[in-house]
VMD Tcl script that builds the backbone (N, CA, C; Angstrom):
set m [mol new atoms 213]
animate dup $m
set s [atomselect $m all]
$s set {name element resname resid chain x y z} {
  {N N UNK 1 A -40.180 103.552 -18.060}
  {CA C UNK 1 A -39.334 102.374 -18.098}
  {C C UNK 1 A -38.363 102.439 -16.916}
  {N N UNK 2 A -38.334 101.256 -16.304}
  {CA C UNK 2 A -36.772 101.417 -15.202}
  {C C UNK 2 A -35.752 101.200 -15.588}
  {N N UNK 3 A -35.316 101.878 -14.778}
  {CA C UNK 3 A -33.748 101.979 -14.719}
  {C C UNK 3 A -32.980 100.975 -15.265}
  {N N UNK 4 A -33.159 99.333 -14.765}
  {CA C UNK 4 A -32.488 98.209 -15.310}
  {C C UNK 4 A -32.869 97.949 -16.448}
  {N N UNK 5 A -33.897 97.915 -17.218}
  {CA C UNK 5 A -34.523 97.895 -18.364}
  {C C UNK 5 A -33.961 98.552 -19.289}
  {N N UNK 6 A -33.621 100.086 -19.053}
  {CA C UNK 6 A -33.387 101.349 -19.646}
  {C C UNK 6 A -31.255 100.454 -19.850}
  {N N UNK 7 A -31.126 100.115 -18.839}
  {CA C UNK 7 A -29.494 99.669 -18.638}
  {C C UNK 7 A -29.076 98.588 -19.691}
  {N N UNK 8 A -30.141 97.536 -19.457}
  {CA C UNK 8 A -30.089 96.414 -20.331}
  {C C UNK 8 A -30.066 96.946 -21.954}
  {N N UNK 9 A -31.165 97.674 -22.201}
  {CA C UNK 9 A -31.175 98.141 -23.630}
  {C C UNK 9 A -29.983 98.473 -24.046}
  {N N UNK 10 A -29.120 99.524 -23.173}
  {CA C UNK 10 A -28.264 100.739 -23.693}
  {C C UNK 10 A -27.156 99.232 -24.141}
  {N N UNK 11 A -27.191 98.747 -23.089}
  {CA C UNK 11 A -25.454 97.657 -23.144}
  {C C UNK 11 A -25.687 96.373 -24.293}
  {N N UNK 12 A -27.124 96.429 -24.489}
  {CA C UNK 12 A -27.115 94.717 -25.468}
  {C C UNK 12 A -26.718 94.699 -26.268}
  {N N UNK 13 A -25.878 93.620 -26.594}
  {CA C UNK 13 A -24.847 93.396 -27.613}
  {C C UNK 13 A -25.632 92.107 -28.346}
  {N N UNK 14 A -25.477 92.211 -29.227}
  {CA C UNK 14 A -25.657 90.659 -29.999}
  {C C UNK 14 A -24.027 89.933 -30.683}
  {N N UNK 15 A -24.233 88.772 -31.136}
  {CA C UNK 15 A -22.695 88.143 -31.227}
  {C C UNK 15 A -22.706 88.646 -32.736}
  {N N UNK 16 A -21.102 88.656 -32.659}
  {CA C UNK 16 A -20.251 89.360 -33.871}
  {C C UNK 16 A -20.849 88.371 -34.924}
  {N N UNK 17 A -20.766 88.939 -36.341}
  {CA C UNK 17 A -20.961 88.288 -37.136}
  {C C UNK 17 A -19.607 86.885 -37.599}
  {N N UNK 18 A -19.732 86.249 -37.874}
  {CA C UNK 18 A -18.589 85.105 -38.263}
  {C C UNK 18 A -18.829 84.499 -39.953}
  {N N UNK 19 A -17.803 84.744 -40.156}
  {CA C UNK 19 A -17.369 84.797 -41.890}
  {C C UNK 19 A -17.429 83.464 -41.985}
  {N N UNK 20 A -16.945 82.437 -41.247}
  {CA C UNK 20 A -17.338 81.147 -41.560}
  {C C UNK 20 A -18.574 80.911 -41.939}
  {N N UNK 21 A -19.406 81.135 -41.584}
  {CA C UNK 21 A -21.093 80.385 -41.556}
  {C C UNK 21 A -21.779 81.685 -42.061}
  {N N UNK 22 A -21.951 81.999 -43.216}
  {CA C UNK 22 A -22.296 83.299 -44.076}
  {C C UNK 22 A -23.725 83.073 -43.893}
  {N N UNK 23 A -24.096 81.974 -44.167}
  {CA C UNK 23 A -25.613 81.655 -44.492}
  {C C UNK 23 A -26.500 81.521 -43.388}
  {N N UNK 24 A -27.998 81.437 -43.711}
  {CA C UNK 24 A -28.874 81.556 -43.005}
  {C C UNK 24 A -29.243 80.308 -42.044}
  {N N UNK 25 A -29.307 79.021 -42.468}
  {CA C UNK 25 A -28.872 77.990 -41.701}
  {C C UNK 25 A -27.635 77.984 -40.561}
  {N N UNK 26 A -28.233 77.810 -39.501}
  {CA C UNK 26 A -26.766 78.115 -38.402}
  {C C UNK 26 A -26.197 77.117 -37.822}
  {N N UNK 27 A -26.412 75.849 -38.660}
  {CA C UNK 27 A -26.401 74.818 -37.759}
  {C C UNK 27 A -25.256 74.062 -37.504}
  {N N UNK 28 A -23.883 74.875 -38.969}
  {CA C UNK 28 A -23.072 74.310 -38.308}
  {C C UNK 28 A -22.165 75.454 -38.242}
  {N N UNK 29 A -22.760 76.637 -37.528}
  {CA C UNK 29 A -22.060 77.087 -36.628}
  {C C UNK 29 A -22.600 77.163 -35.476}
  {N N UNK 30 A -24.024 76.728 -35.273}
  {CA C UNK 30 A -23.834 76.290 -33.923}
  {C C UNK 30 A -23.273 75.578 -33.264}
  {N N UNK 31 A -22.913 73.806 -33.949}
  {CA C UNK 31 A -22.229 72.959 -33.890}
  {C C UNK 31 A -20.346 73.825 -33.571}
  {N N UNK 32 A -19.802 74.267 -34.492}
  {CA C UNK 32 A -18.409 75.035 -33.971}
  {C C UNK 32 A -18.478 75.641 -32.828}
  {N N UNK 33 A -19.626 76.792 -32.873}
  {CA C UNK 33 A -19.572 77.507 -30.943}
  {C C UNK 33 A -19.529 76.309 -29.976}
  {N N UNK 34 A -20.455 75.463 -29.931}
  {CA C UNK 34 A -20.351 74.678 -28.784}
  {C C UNK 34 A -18.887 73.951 -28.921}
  {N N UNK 35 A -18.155 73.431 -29.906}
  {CA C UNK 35 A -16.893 72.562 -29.486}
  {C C UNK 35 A -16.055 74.057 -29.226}
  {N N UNK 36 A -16.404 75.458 -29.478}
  {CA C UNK 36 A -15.469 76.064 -29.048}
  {C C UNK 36 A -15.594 76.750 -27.651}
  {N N UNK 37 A -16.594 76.389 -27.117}
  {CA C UNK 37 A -16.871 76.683 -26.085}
  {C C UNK 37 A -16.104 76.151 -24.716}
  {N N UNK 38 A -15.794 75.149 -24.317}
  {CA C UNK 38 A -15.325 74.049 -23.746}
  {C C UNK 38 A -13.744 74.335 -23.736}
  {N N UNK 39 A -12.891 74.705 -24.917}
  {CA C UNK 39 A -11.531 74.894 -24.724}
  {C C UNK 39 A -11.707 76.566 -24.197}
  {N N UNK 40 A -11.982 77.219 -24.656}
  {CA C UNK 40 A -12.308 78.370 -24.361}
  {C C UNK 40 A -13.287 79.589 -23.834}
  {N N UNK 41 A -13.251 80.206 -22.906}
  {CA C UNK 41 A -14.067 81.118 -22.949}
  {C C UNK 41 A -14.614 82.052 -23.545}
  {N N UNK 42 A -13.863 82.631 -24.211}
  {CA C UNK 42 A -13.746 83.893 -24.630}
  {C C UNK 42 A -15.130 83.865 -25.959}
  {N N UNK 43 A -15.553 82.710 -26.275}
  {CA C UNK 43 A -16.732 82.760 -27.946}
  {C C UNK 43 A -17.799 82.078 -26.370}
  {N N UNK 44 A -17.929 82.065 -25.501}
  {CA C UNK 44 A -19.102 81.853 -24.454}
  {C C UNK 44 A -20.122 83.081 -25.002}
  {N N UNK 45 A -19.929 83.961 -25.033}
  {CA C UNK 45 A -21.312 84.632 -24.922}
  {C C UNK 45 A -21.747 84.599 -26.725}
  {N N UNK 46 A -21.044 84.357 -27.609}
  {CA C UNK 46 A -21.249 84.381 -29.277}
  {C C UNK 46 A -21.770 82.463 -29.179}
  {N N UNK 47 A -21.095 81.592 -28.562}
  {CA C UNK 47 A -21.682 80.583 -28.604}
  {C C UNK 47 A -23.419 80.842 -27.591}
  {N N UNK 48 A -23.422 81.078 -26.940}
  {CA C UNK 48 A -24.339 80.882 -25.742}
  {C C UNK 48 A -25.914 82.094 -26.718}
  {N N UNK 49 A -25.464 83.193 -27.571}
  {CA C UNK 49 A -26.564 83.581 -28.136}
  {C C UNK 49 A -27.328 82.982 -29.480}
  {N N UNK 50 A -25.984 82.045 -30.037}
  {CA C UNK 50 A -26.279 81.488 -31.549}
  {C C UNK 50 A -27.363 79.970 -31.358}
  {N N UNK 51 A -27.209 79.577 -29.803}
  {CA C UNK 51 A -27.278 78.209 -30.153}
  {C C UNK 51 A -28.868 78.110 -29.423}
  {N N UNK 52 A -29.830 76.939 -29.612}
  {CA C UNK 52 A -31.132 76.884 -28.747}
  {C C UNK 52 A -30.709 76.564 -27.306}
  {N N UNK 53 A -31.719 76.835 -26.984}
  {CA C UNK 53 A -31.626 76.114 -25.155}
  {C C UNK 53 A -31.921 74.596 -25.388}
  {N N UNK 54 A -32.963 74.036 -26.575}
  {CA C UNK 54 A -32.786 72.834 -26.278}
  {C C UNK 54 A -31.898 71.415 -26.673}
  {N N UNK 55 A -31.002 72.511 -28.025}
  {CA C UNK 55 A -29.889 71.480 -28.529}
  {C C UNK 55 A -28.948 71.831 -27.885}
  {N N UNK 56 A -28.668 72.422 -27.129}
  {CA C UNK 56 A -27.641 72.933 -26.053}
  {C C UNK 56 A -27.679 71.778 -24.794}
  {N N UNK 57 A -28.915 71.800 -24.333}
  {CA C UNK 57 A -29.290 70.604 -23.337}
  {C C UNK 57 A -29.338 69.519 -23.959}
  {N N UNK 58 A -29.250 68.973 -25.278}
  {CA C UNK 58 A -28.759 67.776 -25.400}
  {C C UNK 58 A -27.567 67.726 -26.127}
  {N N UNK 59 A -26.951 68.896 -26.099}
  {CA C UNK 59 A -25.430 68.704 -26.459}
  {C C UNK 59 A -24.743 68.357 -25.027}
  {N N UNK 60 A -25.490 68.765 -24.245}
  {CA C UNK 60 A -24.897 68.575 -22.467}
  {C C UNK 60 A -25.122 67.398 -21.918}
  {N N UNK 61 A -26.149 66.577 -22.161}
  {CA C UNK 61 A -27.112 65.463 -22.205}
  {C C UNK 61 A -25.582 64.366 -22.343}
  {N N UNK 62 A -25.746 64.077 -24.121}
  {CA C UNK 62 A -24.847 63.237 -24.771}
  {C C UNK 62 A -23.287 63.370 -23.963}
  {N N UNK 63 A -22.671 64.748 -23.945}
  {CA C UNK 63 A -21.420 65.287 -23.286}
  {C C UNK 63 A -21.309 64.117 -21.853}
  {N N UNK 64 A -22.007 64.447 -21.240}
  {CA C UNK 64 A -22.028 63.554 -19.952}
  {C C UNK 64 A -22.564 62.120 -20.179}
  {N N UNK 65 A -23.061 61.372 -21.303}
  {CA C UNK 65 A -23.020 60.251 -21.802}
  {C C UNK 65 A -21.890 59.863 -21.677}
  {N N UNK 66 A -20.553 60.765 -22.681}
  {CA C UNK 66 A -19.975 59.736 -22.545}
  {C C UNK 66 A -20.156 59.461 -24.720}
  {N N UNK 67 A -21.450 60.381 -25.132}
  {CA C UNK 67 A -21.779 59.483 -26.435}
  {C C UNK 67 A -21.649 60.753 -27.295}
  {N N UNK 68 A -20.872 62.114 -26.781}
  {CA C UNK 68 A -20.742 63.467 -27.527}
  {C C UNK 68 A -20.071 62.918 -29.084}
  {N N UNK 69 A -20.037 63.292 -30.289}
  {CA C UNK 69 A -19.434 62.712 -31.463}
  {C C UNK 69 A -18.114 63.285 -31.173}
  {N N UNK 70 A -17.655 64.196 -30.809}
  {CA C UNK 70 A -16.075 64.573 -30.567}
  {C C UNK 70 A -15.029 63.636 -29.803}
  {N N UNK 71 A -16.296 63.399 -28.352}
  {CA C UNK 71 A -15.575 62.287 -27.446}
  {C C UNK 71 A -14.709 61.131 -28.219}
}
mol reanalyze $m
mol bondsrecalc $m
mol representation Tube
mol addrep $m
């Protein structure tokens, strides 16, 4: 195995667990990471592992609509 491979393993983290959203459905804490994403950095990498790539791209989609439900 190389070196970066061997690096990646040792350091991977997965996101903290969150007491809000106990259950197996994640959908509305995916929904919370992303509005908490935007004021803050710091839940970027706990938002950015919980959520898909493709409701992410249309949470980004709508956002730049103009038609986000928060807007």
């Amino acid at each position: 195995m190389s070196e970066a491979i061997k690096s990646k393993i040792e350091n991977y983290k997965t996101a903290p667990f969150d007491s809000r959203f106990p259950n197996q459905n994640q959908t509305q804490g995916c929904w919370q990471n992303y509005l908490d994403f935007h004021p803050c950095e710091k839940p970027r990498r706990t938002s950015r592992d919980n959520i898909s790539s493709s409701l992410l791209q249309s949470l980004k989609n709508d956002r730049a609509k103009s038609t986000f439900a928060i807007m």
